[in-house]
N, C-alpha and C positions, 0 to 999 in steps of 0.2 A: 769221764769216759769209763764204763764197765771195762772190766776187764777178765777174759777167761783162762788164768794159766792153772797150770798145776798147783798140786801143792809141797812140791818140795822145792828148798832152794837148797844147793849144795856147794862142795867148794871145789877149789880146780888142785895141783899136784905142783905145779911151778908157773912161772913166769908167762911161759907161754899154752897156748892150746895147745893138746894133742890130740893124734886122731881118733885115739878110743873114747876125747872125753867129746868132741864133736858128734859120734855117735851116740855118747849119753844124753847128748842137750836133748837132740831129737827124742828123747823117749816125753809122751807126752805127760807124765806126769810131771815133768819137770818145771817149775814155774821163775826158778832165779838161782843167780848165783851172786854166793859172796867171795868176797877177797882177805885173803890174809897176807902175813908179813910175805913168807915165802913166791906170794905171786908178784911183787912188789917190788920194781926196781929203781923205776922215778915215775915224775908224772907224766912222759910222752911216752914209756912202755905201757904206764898201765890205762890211757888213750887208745894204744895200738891193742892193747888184748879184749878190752872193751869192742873195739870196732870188732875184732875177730870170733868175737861171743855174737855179737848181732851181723853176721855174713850168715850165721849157723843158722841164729834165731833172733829176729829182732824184737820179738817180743817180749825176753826175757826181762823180768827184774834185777839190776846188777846192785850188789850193796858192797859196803866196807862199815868195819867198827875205826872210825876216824874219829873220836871225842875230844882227842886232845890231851896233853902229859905224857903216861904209860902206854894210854891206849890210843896211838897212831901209827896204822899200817903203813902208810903212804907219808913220806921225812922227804923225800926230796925234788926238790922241785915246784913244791908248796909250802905255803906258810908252817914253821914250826909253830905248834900253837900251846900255850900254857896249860898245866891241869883246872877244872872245874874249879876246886878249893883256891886255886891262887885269883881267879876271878872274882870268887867267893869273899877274899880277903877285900876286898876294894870295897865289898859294900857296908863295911864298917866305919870306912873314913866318909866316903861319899854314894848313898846307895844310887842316885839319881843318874849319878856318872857310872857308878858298876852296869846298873839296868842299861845303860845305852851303850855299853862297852861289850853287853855280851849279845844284845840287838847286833850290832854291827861282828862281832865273832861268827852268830849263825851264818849273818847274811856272807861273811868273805869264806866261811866252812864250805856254804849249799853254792855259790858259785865255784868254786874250785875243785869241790867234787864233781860238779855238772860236766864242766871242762872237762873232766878226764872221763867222762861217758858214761860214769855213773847214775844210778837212780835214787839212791838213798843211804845216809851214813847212821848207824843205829844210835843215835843221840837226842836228846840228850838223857843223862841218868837223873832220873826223880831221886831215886836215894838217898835219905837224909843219913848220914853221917853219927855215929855214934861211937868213932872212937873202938869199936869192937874186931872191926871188918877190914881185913888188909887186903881183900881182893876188892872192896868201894875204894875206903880210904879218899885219899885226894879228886876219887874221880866225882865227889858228889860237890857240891857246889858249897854247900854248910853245913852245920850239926841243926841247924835252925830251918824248923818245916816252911813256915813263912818263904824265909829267904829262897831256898829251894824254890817256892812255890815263883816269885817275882823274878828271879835270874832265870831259870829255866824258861820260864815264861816268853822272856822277852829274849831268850835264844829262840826258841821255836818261832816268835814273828821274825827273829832273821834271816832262817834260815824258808820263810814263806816266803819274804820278800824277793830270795834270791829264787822262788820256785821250786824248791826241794822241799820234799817229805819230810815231818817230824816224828821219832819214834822214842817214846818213854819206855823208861828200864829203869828197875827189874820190881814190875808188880807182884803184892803190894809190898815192897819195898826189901832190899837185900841187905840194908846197915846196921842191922841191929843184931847180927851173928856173927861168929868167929870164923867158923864152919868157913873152907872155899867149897864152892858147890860146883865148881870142876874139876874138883877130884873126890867129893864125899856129898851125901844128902846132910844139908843143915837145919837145924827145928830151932825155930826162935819161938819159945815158950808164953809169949805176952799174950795179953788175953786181946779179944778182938777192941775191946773197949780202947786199951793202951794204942791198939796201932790206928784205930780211927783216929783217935788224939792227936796223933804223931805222926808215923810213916806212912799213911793213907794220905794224907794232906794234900802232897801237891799232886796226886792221879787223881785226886779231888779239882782239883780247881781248873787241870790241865786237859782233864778228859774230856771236853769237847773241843780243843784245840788240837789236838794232835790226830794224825792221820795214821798212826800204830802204835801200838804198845807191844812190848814182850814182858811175860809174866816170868817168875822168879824161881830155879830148880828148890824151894824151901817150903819144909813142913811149918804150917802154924795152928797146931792142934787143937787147939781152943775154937778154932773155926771148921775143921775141916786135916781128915790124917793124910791125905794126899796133897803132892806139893802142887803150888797155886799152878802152876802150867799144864797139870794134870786134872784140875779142880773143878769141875762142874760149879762147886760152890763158890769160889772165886769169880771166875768169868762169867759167870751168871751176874754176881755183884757188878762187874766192872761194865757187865753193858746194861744193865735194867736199874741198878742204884745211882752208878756212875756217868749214866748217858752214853758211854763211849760206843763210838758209830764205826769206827778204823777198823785198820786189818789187825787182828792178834794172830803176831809172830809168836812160835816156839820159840823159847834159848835153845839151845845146841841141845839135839835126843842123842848127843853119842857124850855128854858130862857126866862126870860121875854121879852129880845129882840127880839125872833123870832113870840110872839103870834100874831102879827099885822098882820101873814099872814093867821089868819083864825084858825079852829081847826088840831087835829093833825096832819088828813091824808091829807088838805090841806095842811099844812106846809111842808109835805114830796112831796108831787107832787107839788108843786111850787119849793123846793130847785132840786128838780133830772129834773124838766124843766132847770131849770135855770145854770145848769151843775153839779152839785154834782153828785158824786158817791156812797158815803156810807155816810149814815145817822146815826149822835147820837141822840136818843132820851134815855133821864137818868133821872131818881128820881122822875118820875112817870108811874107807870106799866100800867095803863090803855091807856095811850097816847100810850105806846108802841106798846101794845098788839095791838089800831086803826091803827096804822104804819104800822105793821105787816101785817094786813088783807090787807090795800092795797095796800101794795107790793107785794102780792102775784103773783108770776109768772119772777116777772122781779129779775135781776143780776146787779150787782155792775162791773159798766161800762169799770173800769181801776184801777185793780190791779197788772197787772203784772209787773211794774217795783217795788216794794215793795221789801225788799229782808225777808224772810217770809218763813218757814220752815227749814230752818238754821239747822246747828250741835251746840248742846248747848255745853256753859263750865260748866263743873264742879262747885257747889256754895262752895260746902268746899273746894277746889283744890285753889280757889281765895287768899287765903292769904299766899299761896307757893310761889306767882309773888314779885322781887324785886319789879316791875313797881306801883303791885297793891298796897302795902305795903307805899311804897312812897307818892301818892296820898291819901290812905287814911289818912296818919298821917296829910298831908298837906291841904285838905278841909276840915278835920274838923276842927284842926285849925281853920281857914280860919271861920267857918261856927260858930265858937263860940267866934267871935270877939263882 
């Protein structure tokens, strides 16, 4: 199903709507919202803020960064789930069992977020791991492009399976810098050759599986002096080299990474030149509100492979499932080692 929303998706202020932000949904550039910690109380508030988002506008796209470890908005009421790296770890003893452990992660992720009215959780991270990057770090699955390449893999058919959208991060790849590029622009100096080899890998092998990708606030000069979310040269690769058919999300145009390209509404009209589709701008209202004004008119380019208006499950019905029951004994577990 096509889809025509805006192109910006933005964030809410707390817990619940408010009335000026009810009025913001309606502005039509607006195509999704996402969630963070602060909106985030358990999983039947953030059900009820979801319904309250679609009373506004049903059309909207609702997202969360849910991956699991560090980055889980949503702790209660849902599975606590282990970091990528500690999934990672399994597939050295047994990779057979790691591939079917993170198969069934996606799938108990994309049901559970479904439950709570959501449309999509920005996972998984492609990022191979280098030991450099303490904002990756444990969120990437291994230091080993491969591996990356076969766990995430087989997280995104779980997360199919349950009907939710799979979104790769942070093209072409964020592990190989020190730099956090939410608070500074990082340049990872390798030459293109190096990260074909490496960090390219699994947007290689994943990019016809996944239904978005977000490109990375990072300079890699040897290809190109603008960071890949800004890159004509980038995104140009990742859908004419790489096949990718998806929506290309922006990372957040309010990080420190992205400011190099000027104020807000420049940063959005350089990333939607440069091929983005939907723009996050988050954790600052007035950037957004500039975003807004000028985007006015224009639509969010390639949504339709998304899979996005779904039949939900049940959230109390979830702990009826042998399957679901199983997993959650076993991630958390797993998540409280």
């Amino acid at each position: 199903m096509t889809q025509t929303l805006g192109p910006v998706m933005l964030d809410l202020e707390g817990p619940r709507l408010l009335q000026e932000e009810q009025e913001m949904l309606g502005h039509p550039a607006v195509g999704g919202v996402i969630l963070f910690g602060r909106n985030v109380e358990d999983a039947l508030q953030v059900r009820e803020l979801c319904r309250s988002i679609r009373q506004v506008r049903p059309d909207l796209l609702l997202a969360i960064d849910q991956e699991g470890g560090r980055v889980q908005r949503l702790r209660q009421g849902v599975t606590r789930l282990p970091s990528m790296a500690r999934l990672g770890h399994e597939h050295a003893v047994a990779p057979e069992v790691a591939q079917r452990l993170c198969h069934d992660t996606g799938w108990l992720l994309g049901m559970e977020m479904a439950s709570c009215g959501l449309d999509i959780s920005f996972a998984p991270v492609l990022d191979v791991d280098s030991g450099l990057s303490s904002v990756i770090g444990d969120r990437s699955f291994s230091g080993d492009p491969d591996v990356v390449s076969a766990l995430a893999g087989a997280f995104v058919s779980g997360l199919h399976e349950a009907g939710m959208s799979a979104v790769g991060k942070h093209f072409p790849g964020h592990g190989g810098v020190a730099a956090d590029s939410h608070l500074e622009l990082p340049e990872d100096a390798r030459s293109l050759e190096r990260l074909r080899a490496h960090d390219l890998i699994p947007f290689r092998d994943l990019a016809g599986r996944l239904d978005g990708m977000m490109p990375a606030h990072v300079v890699y000069p040897d290809f190109d002096h603008r960071p890949a979310g800004f890159s004509p040269a980038w995104l140009g690769m990742l859908r004419e080299s790489l096949g990718f058919k998806g929506t290309i999300f922006s990372d957040d145009l309010s990080m420190g990474g992205a400011r190099s390209a000027g104020e807000p509404a420049e940063r959005a009209r350089q990333a939607l030149d440069a091929g983005c589709d939907t723009l996050l701008v988050c954790n600052d209202r007035q950037a957004a509100l500039q975003v807004l004004a000028a985007c006015q008119g224009q639509t969010s380019r390639r949504t339709g492979k998304l899979r996005y208006g779904r039949a939900r499950p049940d959230l109390d019905a979830l702990g009826a499932l042998p399957r679901w029951r199983r997993l959650h004994a076993r991630l958390e577990a797993m998540a409280a080692d």
